[in-house]
LUMLUMDREN-2810 file (N, C-alpha, C; in Angstrom, 1 decimal):
<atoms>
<atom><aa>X</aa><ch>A</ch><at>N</at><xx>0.8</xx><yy>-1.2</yy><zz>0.0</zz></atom>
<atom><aa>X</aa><ch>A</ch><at>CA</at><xx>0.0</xx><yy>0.0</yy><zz>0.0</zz></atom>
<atom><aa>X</aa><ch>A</ch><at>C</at><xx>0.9</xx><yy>1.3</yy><zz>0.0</zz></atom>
<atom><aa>X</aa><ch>A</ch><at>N</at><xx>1.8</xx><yy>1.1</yy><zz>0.5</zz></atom>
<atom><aa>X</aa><ch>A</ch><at>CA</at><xx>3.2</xx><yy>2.1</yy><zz>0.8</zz></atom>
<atom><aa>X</aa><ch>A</ch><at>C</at><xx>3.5</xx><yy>2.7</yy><zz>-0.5</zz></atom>
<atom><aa>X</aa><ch>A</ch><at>N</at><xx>3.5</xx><yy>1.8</yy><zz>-1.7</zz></atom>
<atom><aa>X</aa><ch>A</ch><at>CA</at><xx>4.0</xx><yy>2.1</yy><zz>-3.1</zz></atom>
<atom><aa>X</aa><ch>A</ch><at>C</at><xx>3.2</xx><yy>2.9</yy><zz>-3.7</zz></atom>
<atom><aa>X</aa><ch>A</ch><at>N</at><xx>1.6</xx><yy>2.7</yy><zz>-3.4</zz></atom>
<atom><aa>X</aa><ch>A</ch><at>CA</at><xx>0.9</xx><yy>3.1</yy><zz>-4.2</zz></atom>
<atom><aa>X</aa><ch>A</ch><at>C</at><xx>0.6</xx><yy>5.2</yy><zz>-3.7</zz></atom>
<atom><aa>X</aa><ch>A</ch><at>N</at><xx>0.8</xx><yy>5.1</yy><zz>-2.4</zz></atom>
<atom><aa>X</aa><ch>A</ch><at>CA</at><xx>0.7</xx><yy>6.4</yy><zz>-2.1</zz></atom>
<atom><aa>X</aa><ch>A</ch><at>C</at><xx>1.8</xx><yy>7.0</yy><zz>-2.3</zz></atom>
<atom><aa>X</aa><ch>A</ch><at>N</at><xx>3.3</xx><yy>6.4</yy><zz>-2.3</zz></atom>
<atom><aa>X</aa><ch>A</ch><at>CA</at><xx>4.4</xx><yy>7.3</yy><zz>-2.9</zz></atom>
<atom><aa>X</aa><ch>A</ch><at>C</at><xx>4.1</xx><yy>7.9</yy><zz>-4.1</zz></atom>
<atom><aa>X</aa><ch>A</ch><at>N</at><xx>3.5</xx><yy>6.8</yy><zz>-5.1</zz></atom>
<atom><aa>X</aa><ch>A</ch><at>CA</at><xx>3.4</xx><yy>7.2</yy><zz>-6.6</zz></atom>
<atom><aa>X</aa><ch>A</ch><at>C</at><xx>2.7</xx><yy>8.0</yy><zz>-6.5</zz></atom>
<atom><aa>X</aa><ch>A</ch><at>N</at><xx>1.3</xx><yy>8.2</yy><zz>-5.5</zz></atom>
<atom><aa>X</aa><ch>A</ch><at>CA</at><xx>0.3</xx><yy>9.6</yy><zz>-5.6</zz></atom>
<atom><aa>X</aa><ch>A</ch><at>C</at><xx>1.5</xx><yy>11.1</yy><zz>-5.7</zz></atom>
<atom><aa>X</aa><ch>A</ch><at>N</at><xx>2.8</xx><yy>11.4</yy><zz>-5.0</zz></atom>
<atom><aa>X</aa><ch>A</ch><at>CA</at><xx>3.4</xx><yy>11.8</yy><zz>-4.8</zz></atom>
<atom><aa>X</aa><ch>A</ch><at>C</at><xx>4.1</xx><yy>12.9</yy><zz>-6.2</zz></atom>
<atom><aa>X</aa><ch>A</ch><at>N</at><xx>4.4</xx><yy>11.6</yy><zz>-7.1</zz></atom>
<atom><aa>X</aa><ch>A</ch><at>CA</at><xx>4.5</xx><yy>12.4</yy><zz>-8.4</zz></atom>
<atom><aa>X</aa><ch>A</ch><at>C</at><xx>6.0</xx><yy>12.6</yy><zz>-8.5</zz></atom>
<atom><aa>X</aa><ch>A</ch><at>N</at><xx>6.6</xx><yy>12.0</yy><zz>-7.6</zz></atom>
<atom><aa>X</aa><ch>A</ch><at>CA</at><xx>8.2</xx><yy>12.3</yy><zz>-7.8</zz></atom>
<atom><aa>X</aa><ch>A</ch><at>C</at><xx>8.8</xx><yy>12.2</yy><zz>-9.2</zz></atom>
<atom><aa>X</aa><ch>A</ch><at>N</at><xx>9.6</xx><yy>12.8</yy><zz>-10.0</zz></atom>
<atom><aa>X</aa><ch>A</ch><at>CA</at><xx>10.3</xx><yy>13.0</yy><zz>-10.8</zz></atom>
<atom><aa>X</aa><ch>A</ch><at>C</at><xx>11.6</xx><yy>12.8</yy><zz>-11.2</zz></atom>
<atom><aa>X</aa><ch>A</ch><at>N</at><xx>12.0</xx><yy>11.7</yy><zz>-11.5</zz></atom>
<atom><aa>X</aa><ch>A</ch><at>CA</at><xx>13.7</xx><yy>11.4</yy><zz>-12.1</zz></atom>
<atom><aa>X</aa><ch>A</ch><at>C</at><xx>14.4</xx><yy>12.6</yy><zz>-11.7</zz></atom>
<atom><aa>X</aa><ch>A</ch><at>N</at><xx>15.5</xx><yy>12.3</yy><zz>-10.7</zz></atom>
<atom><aa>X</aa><ch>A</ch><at>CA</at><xx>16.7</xx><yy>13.6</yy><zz>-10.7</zz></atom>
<atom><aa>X</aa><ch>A</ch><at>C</at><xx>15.9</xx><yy>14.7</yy><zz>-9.7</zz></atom>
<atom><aa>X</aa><ch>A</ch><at>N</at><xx>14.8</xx><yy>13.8</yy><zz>-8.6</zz></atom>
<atom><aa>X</aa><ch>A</ch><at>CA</at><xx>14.6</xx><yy>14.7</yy><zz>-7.8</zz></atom>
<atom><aa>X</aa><ch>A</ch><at>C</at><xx>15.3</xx><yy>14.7</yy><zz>-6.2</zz></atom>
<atom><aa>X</aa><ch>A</ch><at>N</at><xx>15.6</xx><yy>15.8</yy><zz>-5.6</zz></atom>
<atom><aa>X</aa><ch>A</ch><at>CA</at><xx>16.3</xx><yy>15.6</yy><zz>-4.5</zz></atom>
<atom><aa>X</aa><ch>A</ch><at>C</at><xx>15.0</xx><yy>15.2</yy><zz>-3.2</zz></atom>
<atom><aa>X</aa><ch>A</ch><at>N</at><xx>15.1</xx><yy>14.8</yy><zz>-2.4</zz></atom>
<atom><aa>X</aa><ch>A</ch><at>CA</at><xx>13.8</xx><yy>14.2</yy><zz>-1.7</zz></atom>
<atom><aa>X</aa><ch>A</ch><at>C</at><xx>14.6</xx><yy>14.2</yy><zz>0.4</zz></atom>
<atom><aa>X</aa><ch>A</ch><at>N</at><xx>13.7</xx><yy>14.7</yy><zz>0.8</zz></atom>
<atom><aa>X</aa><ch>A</ch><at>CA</at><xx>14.4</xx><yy>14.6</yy><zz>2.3</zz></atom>
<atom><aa>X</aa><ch>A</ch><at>C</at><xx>12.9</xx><yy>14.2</yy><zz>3.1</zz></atom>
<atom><aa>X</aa><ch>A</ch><at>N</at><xx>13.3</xx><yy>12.9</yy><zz>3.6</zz></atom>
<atom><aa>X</aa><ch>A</ch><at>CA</at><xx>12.4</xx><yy>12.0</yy><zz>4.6</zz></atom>
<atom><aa>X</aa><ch>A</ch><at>C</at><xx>13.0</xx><yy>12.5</yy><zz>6.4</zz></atom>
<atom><aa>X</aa><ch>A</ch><at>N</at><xx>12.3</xx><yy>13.4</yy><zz>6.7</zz></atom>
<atom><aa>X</aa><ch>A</ch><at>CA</at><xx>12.5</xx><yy>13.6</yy><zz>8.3</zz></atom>
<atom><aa>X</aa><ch>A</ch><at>C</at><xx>11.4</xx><yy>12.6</yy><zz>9.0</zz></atom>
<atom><aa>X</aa><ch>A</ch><at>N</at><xx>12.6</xx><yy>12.2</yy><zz>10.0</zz></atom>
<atom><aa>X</aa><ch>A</ch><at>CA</at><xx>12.4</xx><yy>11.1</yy><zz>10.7</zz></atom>
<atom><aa>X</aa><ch>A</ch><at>C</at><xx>12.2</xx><yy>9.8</yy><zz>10.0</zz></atom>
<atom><aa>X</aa><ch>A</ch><at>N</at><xx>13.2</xx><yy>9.9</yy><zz>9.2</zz></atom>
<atom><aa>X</aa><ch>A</ch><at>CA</at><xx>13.3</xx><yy>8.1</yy><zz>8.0</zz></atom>
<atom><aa>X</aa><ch>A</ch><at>C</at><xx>13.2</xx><yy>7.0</yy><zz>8.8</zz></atom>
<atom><aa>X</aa><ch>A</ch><at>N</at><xx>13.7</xx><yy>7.0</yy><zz>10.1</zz></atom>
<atom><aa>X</aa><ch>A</ch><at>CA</at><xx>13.7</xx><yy>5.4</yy><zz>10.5</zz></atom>
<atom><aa>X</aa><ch>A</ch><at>C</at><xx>14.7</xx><yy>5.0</yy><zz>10.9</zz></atom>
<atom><aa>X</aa><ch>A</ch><at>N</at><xx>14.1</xx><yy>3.5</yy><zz>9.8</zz></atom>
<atom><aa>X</aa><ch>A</ch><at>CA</at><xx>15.0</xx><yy>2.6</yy><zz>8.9</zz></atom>
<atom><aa>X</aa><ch>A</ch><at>C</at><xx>15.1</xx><yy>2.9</yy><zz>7.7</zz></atom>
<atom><aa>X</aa><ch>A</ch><at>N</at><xx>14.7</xx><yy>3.7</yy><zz>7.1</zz></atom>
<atom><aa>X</aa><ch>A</ch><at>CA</at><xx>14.4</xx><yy>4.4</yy><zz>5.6</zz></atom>
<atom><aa>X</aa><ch>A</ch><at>C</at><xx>14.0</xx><yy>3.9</yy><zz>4.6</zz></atom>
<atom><aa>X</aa><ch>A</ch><at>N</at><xx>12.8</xx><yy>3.4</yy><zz>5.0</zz></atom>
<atom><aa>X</aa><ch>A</ch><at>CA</at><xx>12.1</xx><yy>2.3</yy><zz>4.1</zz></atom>
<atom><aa>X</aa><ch>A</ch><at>C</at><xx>11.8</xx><yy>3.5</yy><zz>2.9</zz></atom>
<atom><aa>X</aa><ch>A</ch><at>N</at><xx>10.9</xx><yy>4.4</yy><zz>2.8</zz></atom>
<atom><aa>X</aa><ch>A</ch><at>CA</at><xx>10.4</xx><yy>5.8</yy><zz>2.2</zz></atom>
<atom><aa>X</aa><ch>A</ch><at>C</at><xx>11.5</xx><yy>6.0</yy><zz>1.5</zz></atom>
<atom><aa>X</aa><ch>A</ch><at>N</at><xx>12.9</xx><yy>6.6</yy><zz>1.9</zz></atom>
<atom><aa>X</aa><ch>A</ch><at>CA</at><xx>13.9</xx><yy>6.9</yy><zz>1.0</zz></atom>
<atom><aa>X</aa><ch>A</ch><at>C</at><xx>14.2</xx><yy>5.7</yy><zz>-0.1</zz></atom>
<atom><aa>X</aa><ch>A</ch><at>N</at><xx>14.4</xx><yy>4.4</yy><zz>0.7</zz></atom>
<atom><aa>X</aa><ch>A</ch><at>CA</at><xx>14.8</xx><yy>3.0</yy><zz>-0.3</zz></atom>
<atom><aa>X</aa><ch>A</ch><at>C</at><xx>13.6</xx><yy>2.7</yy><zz>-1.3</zz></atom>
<atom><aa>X</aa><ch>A</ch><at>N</at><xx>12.5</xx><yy>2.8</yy><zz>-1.0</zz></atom>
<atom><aa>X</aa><ch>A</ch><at>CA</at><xx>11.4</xx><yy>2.9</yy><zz>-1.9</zz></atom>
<atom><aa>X</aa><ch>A</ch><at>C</at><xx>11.7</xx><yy>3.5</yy><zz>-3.0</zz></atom>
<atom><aa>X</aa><ch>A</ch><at>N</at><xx>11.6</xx><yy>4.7</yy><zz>-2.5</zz></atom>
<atom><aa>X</aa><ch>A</ch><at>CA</at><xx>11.3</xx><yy>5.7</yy><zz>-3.6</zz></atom>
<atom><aa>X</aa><ch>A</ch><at>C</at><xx>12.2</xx><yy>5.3</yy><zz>-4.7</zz></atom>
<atom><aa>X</aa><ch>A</ch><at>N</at><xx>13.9</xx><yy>5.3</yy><zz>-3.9</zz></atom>
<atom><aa>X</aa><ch>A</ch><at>CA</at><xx>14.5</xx><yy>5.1</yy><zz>-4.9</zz></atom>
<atom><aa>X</aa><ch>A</ch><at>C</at><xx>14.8</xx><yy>3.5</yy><zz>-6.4</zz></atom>
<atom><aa>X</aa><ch>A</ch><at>N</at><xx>13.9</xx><yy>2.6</yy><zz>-5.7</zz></atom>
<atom><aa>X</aa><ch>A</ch><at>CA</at><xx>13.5</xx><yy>1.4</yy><zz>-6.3</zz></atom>
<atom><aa>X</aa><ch>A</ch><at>C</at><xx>12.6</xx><yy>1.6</yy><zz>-7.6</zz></atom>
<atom><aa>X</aa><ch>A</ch><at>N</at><xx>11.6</xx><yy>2.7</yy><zz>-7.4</zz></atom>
<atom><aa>X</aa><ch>A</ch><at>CA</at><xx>10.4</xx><yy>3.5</yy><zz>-7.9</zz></atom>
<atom><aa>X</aa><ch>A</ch><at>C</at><xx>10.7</xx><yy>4.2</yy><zz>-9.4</zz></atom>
<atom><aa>X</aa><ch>A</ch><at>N</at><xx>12.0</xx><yy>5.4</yy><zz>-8.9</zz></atom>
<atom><aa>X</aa><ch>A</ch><at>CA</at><xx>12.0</xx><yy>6.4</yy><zz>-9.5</zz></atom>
<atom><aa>X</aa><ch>A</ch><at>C</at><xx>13.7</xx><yy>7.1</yy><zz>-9.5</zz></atom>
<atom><aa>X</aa><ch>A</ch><at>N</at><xx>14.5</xx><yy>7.3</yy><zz>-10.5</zz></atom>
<atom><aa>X</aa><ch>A</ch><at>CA</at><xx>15.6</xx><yy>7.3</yy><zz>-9.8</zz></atom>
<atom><aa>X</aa><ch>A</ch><at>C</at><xx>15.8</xx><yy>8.8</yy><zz>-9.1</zz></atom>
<atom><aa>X</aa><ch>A</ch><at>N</at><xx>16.6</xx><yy>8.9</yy><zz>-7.7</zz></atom>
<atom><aa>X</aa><ch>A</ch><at>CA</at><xx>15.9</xx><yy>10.2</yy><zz>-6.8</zz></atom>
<atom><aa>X</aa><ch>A</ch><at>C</at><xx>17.6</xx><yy>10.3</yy><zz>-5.7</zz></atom>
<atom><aa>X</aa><ch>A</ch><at>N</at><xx>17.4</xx><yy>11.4</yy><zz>-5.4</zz></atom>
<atom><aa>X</aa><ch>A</ch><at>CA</at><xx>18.5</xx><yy>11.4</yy><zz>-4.5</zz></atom>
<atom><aa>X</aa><ch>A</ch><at>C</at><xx>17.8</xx><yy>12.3</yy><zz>-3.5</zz></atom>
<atom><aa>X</aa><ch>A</ch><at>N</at><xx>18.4</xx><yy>11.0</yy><zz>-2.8</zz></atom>
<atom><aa>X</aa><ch>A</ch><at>CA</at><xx>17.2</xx><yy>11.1</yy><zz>-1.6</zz></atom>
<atom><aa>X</aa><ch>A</ch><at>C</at><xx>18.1</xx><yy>10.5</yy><zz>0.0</zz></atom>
<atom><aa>X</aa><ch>A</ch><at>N</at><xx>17.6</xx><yy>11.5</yy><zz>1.1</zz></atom>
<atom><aa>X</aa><ch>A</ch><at>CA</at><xx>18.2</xx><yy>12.1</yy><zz>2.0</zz></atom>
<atom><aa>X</aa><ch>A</ch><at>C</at><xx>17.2</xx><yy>11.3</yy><zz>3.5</zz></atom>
<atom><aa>X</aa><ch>A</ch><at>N</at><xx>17.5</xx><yy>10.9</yy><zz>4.2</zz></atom>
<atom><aa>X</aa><ch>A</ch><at>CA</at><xx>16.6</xx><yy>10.4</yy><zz>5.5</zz></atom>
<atom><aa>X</aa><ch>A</ch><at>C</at><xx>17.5</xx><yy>11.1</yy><zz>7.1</zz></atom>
<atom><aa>X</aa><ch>A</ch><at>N</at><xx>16.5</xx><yy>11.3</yy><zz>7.6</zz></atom>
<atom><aa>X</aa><ch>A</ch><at>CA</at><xx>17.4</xx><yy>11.8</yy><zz>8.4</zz></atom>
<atom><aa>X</aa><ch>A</ch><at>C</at><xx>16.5</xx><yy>11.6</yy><zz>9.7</zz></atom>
<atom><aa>X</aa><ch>A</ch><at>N</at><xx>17.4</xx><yy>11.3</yy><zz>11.1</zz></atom>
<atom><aa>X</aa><ch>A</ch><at>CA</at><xx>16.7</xx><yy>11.1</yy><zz>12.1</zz></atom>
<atom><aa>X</aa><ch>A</ch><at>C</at><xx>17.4</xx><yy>11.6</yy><zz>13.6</zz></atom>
<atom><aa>X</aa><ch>A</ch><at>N</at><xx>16.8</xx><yy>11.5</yy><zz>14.6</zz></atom>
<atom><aa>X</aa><ch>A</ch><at>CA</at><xx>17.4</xx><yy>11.8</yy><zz>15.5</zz></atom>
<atom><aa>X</aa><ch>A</ch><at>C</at><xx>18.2</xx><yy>10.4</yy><zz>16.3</zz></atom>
<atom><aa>X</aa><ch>A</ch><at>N</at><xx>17.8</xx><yy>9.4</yy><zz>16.0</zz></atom>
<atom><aa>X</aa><ch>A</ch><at>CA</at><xx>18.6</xx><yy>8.3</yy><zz>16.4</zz></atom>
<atom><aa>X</aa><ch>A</ch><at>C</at><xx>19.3</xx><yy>7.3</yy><zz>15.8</zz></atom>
<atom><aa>X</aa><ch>A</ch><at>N</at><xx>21.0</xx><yy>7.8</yy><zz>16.3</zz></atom>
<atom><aa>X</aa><ch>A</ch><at>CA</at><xx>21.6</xx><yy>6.8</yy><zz>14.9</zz></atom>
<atom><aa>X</aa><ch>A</ch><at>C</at><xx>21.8</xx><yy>5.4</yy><zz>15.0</zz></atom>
<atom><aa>X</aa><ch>A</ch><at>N</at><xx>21.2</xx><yy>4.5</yy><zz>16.1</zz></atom>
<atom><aa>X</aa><ch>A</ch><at>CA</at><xx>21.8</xx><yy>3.2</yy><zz>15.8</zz></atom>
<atom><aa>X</aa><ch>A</ch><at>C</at><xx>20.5</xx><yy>3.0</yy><zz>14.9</zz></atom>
<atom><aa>X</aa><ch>A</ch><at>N</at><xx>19.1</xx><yy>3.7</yy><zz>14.8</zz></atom>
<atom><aa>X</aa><ch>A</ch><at>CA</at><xx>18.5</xx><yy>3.1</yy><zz>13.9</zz></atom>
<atom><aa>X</aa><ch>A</ch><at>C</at><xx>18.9</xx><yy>3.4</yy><zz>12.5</zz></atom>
<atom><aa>X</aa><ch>A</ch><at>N</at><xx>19.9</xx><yy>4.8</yy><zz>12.3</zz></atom>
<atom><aa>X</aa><ch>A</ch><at>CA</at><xx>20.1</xx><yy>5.1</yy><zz>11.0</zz></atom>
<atom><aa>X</aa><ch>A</ch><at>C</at><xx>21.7</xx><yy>4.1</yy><zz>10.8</zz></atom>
<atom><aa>X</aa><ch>A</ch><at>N</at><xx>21.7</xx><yy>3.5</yy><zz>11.6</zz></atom>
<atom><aa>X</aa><ch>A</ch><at>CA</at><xx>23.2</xx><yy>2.6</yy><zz>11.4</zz></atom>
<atom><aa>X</aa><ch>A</ch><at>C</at><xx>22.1</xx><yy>1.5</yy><zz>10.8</zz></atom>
<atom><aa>X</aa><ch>A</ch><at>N</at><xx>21.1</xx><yy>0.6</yy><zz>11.1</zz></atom>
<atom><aa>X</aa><ch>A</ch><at>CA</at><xx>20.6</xx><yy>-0.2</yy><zz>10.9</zz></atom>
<atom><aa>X</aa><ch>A</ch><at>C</at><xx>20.2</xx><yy>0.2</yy><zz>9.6</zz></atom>
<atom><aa>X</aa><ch>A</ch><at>N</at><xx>19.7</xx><yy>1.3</yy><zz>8.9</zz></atom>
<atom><aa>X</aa><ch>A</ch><at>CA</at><xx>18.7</xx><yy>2.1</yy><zz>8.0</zz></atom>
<atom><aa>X</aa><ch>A</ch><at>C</at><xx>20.2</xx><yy>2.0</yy><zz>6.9</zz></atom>
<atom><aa>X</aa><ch>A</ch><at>N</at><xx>21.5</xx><yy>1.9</yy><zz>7.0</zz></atom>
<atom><aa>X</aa><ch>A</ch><at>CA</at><xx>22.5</xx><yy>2.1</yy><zz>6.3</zz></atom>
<atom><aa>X</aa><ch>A</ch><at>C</at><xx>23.0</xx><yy>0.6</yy><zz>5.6</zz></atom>
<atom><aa>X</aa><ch>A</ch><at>N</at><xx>22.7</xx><yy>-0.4</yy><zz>7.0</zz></atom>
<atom><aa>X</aa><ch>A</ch><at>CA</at><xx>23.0</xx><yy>-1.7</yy><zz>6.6</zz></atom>
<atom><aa>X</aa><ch>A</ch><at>C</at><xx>22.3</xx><yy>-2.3</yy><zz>5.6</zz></atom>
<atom><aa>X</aa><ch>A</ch><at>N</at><xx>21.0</xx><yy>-1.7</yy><zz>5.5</zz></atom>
<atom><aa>X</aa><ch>A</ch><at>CA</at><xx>20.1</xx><yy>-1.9</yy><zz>5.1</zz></atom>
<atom><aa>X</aa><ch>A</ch><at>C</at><xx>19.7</xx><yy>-1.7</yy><zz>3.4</zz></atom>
<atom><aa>X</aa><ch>A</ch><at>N</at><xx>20.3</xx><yy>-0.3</yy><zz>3.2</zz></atom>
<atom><aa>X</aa><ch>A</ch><at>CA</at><xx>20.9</xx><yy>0.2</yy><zz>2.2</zz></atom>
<atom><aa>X</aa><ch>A</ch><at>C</at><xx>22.4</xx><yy>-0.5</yy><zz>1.6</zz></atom>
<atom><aa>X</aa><ch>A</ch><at>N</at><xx>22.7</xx><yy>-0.7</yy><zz>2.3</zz></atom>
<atom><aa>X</aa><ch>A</ch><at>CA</at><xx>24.2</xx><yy>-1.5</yy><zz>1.7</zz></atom>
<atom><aa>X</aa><ch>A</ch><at>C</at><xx>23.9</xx><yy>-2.3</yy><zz>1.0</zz></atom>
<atom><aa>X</aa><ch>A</ch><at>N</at><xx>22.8</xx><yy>-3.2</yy><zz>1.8</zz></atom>
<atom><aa>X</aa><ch>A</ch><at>CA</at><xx>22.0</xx><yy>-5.0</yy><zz>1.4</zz></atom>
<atom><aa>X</aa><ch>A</ch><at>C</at><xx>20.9</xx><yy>-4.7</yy><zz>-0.1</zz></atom>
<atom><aa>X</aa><ch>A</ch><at>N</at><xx>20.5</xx><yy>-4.1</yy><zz>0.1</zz></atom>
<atom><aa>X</aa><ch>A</ch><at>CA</at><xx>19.7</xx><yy>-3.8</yy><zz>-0.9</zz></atom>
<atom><aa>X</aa><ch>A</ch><at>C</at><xx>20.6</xx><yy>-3.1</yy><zz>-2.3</zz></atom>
<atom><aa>X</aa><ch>A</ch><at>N</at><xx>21.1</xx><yy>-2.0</yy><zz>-2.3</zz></atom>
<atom><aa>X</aa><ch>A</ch><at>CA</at><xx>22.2</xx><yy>-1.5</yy><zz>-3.2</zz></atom>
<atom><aa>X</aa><ch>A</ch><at>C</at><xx>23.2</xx><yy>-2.8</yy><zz>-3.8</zz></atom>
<atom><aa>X</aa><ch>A</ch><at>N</at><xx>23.8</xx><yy>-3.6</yy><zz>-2.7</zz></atom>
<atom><aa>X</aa><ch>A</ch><at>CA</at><xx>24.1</xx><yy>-4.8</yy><zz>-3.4</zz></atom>
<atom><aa>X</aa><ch>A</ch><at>C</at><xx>23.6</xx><yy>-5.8</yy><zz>-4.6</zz></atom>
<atom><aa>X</aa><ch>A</ch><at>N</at><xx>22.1</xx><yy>-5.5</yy><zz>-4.0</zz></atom>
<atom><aa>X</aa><ch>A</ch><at>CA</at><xx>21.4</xx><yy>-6.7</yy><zz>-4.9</zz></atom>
<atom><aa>X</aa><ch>A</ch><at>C</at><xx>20.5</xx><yy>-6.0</yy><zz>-6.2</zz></atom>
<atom><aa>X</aa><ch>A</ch><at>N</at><xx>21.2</xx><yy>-4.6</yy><zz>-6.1</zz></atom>
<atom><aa>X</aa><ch>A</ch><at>CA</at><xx>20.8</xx><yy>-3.9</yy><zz>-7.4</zz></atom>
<atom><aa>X</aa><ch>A</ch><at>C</at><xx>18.9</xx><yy>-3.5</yy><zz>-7.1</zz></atom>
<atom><aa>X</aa><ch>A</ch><at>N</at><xx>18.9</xx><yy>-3.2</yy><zz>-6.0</zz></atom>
<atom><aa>X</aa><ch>A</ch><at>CA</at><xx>17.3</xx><yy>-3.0</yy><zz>-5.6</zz></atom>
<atom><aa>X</aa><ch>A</ch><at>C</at><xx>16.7</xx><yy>-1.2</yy><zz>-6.1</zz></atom>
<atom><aa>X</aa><ch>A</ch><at>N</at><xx>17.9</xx><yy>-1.1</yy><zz>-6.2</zz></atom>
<atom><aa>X</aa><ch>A</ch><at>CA</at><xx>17.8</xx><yy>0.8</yy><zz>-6.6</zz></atom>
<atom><aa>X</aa><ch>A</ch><at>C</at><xx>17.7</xx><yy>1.1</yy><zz>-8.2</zz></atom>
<atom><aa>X</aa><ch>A</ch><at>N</at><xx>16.8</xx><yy>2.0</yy><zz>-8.6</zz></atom>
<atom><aa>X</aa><ch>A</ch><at>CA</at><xx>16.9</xx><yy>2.1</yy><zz>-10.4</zz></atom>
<atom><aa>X</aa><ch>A</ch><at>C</at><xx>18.1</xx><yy>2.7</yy><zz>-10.3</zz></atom>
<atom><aa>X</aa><ch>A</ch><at>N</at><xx>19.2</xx><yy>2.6</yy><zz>-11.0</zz></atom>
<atom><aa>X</aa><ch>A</ch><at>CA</at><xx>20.5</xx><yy>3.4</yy><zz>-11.9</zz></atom>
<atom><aa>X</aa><ch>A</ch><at>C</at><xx>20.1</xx><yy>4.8</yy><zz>-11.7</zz></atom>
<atom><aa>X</aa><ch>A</ch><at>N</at><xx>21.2</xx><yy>5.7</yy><zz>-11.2</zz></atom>
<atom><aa>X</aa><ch>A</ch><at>CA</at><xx>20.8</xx><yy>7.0</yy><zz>-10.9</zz></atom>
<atom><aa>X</aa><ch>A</ch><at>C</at><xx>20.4</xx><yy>7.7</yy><zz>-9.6</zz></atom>
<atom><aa>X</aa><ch>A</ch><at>N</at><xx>19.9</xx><yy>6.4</yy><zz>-8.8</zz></atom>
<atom><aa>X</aa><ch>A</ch><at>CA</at><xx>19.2</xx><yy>6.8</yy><zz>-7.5</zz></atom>
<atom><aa>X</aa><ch>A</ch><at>C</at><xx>20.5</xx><yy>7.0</yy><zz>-6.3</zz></atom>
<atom><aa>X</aa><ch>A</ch><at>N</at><xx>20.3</xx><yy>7.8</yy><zz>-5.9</zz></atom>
<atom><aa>X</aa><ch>A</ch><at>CA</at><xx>21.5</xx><yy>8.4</yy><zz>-4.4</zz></atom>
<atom><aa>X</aa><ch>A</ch><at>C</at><xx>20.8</xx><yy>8.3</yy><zz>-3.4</zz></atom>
<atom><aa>X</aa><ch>A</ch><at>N</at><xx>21.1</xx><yy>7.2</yy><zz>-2.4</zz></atom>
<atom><aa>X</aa><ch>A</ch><at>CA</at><xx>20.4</xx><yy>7.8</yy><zz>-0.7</zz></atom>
<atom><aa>X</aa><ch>A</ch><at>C</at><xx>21.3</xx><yy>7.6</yy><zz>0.1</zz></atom>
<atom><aa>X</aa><ch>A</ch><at>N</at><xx>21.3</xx><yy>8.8</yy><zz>1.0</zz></atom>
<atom><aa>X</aa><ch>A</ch><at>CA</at><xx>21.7</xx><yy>8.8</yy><zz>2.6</zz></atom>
<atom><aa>X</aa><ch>A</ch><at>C</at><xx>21.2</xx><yy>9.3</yy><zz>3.4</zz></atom>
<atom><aa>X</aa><ch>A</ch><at>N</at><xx>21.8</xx><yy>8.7</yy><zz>4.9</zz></atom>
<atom><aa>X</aa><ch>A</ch><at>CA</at><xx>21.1</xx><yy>9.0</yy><zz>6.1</zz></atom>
<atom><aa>X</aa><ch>A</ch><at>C</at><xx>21.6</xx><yy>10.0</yy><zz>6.7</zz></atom>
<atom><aa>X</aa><ch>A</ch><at>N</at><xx>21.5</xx><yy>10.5</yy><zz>7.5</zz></atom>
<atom><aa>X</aa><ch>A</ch><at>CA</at><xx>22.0</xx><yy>11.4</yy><zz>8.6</zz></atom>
<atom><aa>X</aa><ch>A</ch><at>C</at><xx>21.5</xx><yy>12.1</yy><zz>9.7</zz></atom>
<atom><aa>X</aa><ch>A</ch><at>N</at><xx>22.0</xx><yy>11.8</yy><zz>10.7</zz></atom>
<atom><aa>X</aa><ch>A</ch><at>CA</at><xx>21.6</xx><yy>12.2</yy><zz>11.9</zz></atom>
<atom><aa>X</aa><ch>A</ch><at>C</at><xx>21.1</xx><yy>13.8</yy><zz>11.7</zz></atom>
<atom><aa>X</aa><ch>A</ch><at>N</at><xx>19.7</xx><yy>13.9</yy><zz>12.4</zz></atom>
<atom><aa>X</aa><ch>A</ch><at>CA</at><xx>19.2</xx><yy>15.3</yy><zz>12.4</zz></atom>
<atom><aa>X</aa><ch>A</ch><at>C</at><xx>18.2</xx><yy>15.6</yy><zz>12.8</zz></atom>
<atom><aa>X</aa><ch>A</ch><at>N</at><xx>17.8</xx><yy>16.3</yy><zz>13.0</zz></atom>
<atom><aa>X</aa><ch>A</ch><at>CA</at><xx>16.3</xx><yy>17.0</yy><zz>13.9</zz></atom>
<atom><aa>X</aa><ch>A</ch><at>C</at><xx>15.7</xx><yy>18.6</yy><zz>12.8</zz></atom>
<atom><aa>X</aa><ch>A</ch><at>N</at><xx>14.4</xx><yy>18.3</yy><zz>12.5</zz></atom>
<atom><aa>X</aa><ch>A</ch><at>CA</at><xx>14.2</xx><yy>18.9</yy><zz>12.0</zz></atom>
<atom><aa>X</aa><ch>A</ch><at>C</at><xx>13.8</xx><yy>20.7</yy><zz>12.4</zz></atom>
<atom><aa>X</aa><ch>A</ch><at>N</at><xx>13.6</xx><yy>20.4</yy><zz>13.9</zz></atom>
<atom><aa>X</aa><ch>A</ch><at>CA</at><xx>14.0</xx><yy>21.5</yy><zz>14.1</zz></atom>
<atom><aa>X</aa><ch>A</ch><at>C</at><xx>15.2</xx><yy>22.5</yy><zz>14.6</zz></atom>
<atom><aa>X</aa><ch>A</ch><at>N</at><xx>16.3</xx><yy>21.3</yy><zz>14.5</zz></atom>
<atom><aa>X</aa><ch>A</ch><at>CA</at><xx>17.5</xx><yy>22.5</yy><zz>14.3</zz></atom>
<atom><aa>X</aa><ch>A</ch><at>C</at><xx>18.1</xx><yy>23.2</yy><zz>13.1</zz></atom>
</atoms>
């Protein structure tokens, strides 16, 4: 169901994309499966953005990303 409301979304090849409060960064790794996107997750706790990276490793491995797609995580709070 996750897929179907990203695509309501309308993202655009070569779009930059920032998921506050990513997680695990399912949203960012989606997207970029979807649509190729460089795309940003960011959270305030890093052992889950350590998990959300491994995660990204494993998948980027197995070629789960369209060609073109960029994602990273990074520690952050959206209101600083």
């Amino acid at each position: 169901m996750r897929w179907q409301m990203l695509a309501t979304l309308g993202v655009q090849p070569g779009w930059r994309t920032l998921d506050i409060g990513t997680g695990f960064g399912s949203v960012p790794m989606e997207l970029a499966a979807m649509v190729p996107v460089d795309a940003v997750g960011i959270d305030v706790d890093a052992s889950v953005l350590q998990a959300a990276e491994a995660v990204r490793v494993d998948v980027e491995e197995r070629r789960g990303f369209l060609p073109g797609s960029e994602i990273r995580f990074a520690a952050g709070d959206a209101y600083s």
